[in-house]
Every structure is written in structure tokens, then in C-alpha cells.
N, C-alpha and C positions, 0 to 999 in steps of 0.2 A: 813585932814583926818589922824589920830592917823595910825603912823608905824604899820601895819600886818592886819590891819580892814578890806585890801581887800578881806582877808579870808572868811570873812562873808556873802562878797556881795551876793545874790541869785543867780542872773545870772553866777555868775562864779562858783556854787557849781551845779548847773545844768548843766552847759557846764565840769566837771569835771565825774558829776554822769553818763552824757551820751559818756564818752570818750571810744572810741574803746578797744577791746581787747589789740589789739596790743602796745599800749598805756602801759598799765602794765610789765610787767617784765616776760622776760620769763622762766618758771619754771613748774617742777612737780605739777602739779595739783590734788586734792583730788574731792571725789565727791559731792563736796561745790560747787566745780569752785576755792576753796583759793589755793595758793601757798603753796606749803610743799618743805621741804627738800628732802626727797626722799619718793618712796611708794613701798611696794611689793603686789603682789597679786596672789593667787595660784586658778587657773580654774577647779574645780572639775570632774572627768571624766561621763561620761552619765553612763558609767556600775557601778558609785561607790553604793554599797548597805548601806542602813544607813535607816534615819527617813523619809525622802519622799523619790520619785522617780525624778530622775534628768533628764535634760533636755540636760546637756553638755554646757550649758552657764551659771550656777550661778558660784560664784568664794568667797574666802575668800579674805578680806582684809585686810591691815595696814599701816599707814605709821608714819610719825614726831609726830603729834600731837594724834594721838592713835594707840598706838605701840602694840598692839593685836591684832590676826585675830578675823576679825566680818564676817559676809555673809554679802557679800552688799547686798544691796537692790534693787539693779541694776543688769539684766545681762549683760553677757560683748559684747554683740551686740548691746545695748544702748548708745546713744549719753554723757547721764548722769555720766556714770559711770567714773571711772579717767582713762580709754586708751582714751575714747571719749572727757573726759575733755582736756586732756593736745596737745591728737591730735588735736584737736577744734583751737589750736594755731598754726600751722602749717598750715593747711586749712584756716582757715580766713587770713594770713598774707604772702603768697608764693607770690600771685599775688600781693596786693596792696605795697611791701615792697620788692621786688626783687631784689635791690639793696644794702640795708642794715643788709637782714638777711642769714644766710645760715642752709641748711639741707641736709640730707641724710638719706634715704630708703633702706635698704636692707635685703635680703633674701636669703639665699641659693635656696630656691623651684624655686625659677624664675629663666626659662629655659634662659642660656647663648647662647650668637649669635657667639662667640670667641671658638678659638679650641683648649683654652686653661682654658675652662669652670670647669672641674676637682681643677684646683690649686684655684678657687675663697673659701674663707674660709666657712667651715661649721658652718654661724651666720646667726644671725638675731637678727635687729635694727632699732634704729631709733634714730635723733637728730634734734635739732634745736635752734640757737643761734644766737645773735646780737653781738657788741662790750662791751656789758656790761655782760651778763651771757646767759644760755640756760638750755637744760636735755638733759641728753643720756638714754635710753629703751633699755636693752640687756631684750629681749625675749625667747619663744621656740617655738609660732605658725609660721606655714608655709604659704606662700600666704597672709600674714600681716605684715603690713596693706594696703590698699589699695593708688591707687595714689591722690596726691591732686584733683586732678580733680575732682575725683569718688567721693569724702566724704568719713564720716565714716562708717565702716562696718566691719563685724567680718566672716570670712568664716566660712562656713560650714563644711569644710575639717580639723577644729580646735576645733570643738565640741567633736569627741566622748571618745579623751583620756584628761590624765591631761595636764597642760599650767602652765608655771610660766612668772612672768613679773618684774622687777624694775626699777624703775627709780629714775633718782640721777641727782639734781640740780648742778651746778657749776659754780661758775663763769670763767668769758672769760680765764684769760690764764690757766685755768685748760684743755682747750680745745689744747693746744700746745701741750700737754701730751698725750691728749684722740688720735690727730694725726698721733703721733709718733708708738700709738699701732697699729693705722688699717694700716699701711705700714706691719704690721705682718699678720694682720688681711687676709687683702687680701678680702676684702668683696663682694657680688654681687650687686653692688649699681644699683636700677633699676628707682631712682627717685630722685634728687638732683638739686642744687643751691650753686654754691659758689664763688658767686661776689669775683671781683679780689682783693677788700681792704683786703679779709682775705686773700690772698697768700700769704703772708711773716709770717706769724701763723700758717697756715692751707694748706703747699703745696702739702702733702699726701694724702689729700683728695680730693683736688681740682682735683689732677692728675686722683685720681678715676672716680671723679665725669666724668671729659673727656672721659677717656677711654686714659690718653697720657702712654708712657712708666713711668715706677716704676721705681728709684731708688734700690741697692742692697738690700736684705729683711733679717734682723737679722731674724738668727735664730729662738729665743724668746725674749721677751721681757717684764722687770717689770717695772709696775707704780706705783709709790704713789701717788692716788688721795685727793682732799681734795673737801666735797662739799661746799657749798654756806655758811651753816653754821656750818662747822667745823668739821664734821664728817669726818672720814679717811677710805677710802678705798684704795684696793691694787686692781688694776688688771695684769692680767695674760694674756695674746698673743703669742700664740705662730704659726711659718708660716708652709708651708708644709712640711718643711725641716727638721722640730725637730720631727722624726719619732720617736713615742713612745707614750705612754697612759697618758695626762696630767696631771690624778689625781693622778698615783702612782708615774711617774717619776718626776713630777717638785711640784706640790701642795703639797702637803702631807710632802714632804722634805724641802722644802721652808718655810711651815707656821709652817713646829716641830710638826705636829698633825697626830694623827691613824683619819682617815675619815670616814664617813658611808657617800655612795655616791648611786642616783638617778638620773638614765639615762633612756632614750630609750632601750628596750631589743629586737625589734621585729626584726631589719634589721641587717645581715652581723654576726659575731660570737662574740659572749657575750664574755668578758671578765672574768675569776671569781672573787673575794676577791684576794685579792694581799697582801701575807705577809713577801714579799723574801726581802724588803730593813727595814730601821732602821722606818719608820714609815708606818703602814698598810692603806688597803684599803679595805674597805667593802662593798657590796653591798646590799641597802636597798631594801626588797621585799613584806613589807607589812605595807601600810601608814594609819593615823589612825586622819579622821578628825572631828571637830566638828559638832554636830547635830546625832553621831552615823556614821557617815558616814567613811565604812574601803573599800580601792579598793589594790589591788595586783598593783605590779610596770610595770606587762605587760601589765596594763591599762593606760599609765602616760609616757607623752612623754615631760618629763621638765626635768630640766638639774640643780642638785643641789646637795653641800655636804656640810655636818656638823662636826665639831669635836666630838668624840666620846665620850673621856671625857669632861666635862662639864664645868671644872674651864679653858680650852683655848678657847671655844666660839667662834671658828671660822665658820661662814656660806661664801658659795662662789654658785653664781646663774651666769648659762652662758648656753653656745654655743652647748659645746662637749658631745658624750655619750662616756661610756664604752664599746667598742663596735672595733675590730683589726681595720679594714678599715679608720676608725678615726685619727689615730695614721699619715694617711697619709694626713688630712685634717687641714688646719688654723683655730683659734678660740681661746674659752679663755673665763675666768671666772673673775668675779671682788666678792670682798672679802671684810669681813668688821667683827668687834669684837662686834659692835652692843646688846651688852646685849640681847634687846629683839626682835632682827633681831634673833638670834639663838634661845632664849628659843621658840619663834614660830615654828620655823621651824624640831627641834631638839624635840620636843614634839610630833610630826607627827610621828616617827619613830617607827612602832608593833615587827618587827620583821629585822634582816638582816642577810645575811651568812658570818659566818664564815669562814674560810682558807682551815676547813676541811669540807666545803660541808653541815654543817649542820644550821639549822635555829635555832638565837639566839633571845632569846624575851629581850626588853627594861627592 
């Protein structure tokens, strides 16, 4: 038989075509089921007014391979969609592969059993990875996602405001990195796995995973991430300790850029526009989606900022709001130059305030 003709044989393109998920590579998922580099997606709120009436589960999407928000076609309570895709990997492979993959779940909403529940960082996530690569999900729904056990599902306690989601492929020792942040992070992991071959990579999470004591917790901490194919992210962790407002003290001065930032507004005392240090902070209050669809930022509980001018292109999606009480909470934003990671995101923006109280139009 001619060198490589096994390729052809039937039986083995059948036993390939029928190979398990877990089989494939672990990765950011699109609503194909293909592998992407990374995807974002922004959950529209129930109250947003526009061309139809919303329901609080459709959402905008993008990721590697079509770098523009579309409305999926899916909502995000759907198995279809890419939370359900990529979590789909997770679920089908905790149990059968227990020993060769690891993950971690977590949430701030999930009530802590520890009396020291206060200090777990204000995040919410989610991972999952072999010795070869994985995706990390920095979030903003609360009570998500659910445990493996349960399957997938989307609360209903996540419906009625906005949600943002990303996820970012990497390979394994990008994961050493990803580690070193949640030692900052401090997160409330309420569902994990992490076989002991990843301990000498992965000792900071392993510890969480247990619930063993923490090594001493910097401050904050930066990463240069790199994804799967080559894209460069920055994130940003900072623990309970670096008391202060992460977008104006550390983000803002760190990336050289004036910000227009999107938080949570409803709990604890609003922060205003910040313009006391060499780079500003503004606060975004009227977002402006496709389909006609405009909602105010007290409907919109996602956690994102943009550079203000447009030739530094800085977008950063994470944890933290603007908001005093924060200042005392862990968390952190991951960052990236993304050309059309920002012109999406940076295009949503109707209106923001100013320094002096007043509302400035795009």
C-alpha cells in the first residue's frame, strides 16, 4: 500500500468523523461549533427600546473570523449559541477525562461558606484546558453558568439588564500566566478540577480549587497574554489590597489613554468621570445598538472601556464597576488593540459625562 493511502481508507474516515468532542482541541467556540481564536458578545437588556421588543436573551455577536457585531440567531439560553457551544466542552469532558483536563467556575453571586467571603474577588469566569491549549470567559452574569452536572443554562436573574462575555483561546503555558493573575484574583471558584499533573503550572489555582491556604497576594498584577493565534492581550488583576478605582488609578495610566467606561450604576455610590490624573475617565451613559436599539447605562450591568480617542484603540472587558465599595474588591480586566475589537465596541457609545457633570454626544 502506497505511503499515506491509509488516509483514504473509509473505515478510518468514519471512525475519525465519529470521534468524540473531546477528541478536537480545546478552544473558543463560534455558533458553528468551529474553533475561533476568541469571541465577544454583548446581551442586550429587556428594557432596551429599538425595532422589536426584547426579551433579555438576544445578544450581539463577533469573534476571529467575523469581526462585526451581528444578532445571533440564537439566544443566549440556547445550547446553540457560542456560551453553549464552548461550554458544551466542558460538560461533555469533566467526567469522561478527569484526569487529563482541568477547569474552574466562578462567581462572585455564589454565596461563600468561609468568613472570609468578602475578600473572594468581584469576577466571574470560567476555564478549561488540557496539556496542549484551553479558553478563559471573563464575564458579567451573575449565578453563571451553571454546574457541570446541571448542563447548560442561562439564569433568569441575567435577563433583564445588559451582559458582556469574551473568550480567548490560548495555548497551555499561556495558562502559567492566566495562574499567576488569579492569586490576585482571589476568585469564588464554586466548581473545579485540577488533576495534580498540572501542579507544577497551575499551583494557584489548584490551591483555590481546594480551598488550601494562598500564598502572599501582590498587590496587582500585569500580564501579557498571547492567544492561540497570536493576538496580544494585556490583563489587569488587581487583589483587595490595591484600594482604589482600577479604571482611573492603574488602566487609564498604564495603557496612555483618556477612557470612556461602562459599569454597573445601581449598587453602592457611583463614581463620577475622573479627570484629576494625566489620563481621564469617563463615564458612558447612553449606548447605541444595532437594529435601532438605545438603552441608558442604568439598564447594563457589563463591565467595559474604550479609548476615547480612536487612533489608541484600546478596549478592555472584565470584572469591576465604577462604583467606591469596588475599590475594596479583587478583579480585573483583560485588554487588547484589536482594531475591530474596539471599532465594535467604541461605536456603541451615544453619549458620556464629562468632568463637569454634563452629557457629551459621540
Amino acid at each position: 500500500m502506497p505511503a499515506g493511502s491509509a488516509w483514504c481508507h473509509p473505515a478510518l474516515l468514519l471512525l475519525l468523523s465519529s470521534a468524540p468532542l473531546w477528541a478536537a482541541e480545546i478552544s473558543c467556540r463560534n455558533e458553528d461549533g468551529e474553533t475561533v481564536d476568541w469571541f465577544a458578545l454583548y446581551k442586550l437588556p429587556k428594557h432596551a427600546k429599538g425595532e422589536i421588543p426584547m426579551l433579555g436573551l438576544e445578544y450581539m455577536y463577533m469573534d476571529a473570523l467575523a469581526p462585526e457585531w451581528q444578532l445571533s440567531k440564537y439566544l443566549i439560553n440556547m445550547t446553540q449559541g457560542a456560551l453553549g457551544q464552548t461550554l458544551k466542552q466542558l460538560y461533555e469532558t469533566y467526567e469522561s477525562e478527569r484526569n487529563s483536563i482541568a477547569y474552574a467556575i466562578y462567581n462572585d453571586e455564589v454565596p461563600e461558606s468561609d468568613s472570609d467571603g468578602w475578600k473572594r474577588g468581584h469576577t466571574k469566569g470560567f476555564l478549561l484546558l488540557d496539556k496542549s491549549q484551553g479558553f478563559w470567559v471573563i464575564h458579567s452574569v451573575p449565578l453563571f453558568p451553571p454546574i457541570p452536572e446541571d448542563g447548560y443554562g442561562y439564569p433568569a436573574t441575567g435577563e433583564s439588564y445588559g451582559q458582556t462575555a469574551i473568550c480567548i483561546t490560548f495555548k497551555y503555558d499561556q495558562f502559567t500566566e492566566i495562574d499567576q493573575q488569579m492569586l490576585s484574583y482571589n476568585p469564588g471558584i464554586y466548581s473545579c478540577s485540577i488533576p495534580n499533573i498540572f501542579q507544577a503550572d497551575l499551583p494557584n489555582l489548584q490551591k483555590l480549587c481546594a480551598g488550601s491556604r494562598l500564598p502572599s497576594v501582590p498587590l496587582r498584577h500585569l500580564s501579557k497574554l498571547q492567544s492561540a493565534h497570536g493576538e496580544i492581550f494585556l490583563h489587569f488583576a488587581k487583589s483587595h489590597l490595591f484600594i482604589d478605582d482600577i479604571y482611573v488609578a492603574w488602566m487609564a495610566q498604564e495603557l496612555k489613554t483618556d477612557l470612556l467606561a461602562e459599569s454597573w450604576q445601581h449598587s453602592g455610590q457611583k463614581l463620577p468621570s475622573n479627570c484629576s490624573l494625566d489620563y481621564h475617565v469617563y463615564n458612558i451613559n447612553l449606548i447605541g445598538m444595532p437594529l435601532n436599539s438605545t438603552f441608558y447605562s442604568i439598564n447594563d450591568h457589563s463591565k467595559w472601556a474604550v479609548s476615547r480617542e480612536y487612533k489608541d484603540q484600546w478596549t478592555c472587558i472584565g470584572d469591576l464597576n465604577r462604583a467606591a465599595e469596588q475599590a475594596w474588591r479583587s478583579g480585573g480586566f483583560v485588554c487588547t488593540q484589536n482594531e475591530h475589537i474596539y471599532k465594535a465596541f467604541r461605536h456603541l457609545i451615544i453619549h458620556y459625562e464629562s468632568c463637569t457633570d454634563a452629557s457629551t454626544s459621540i
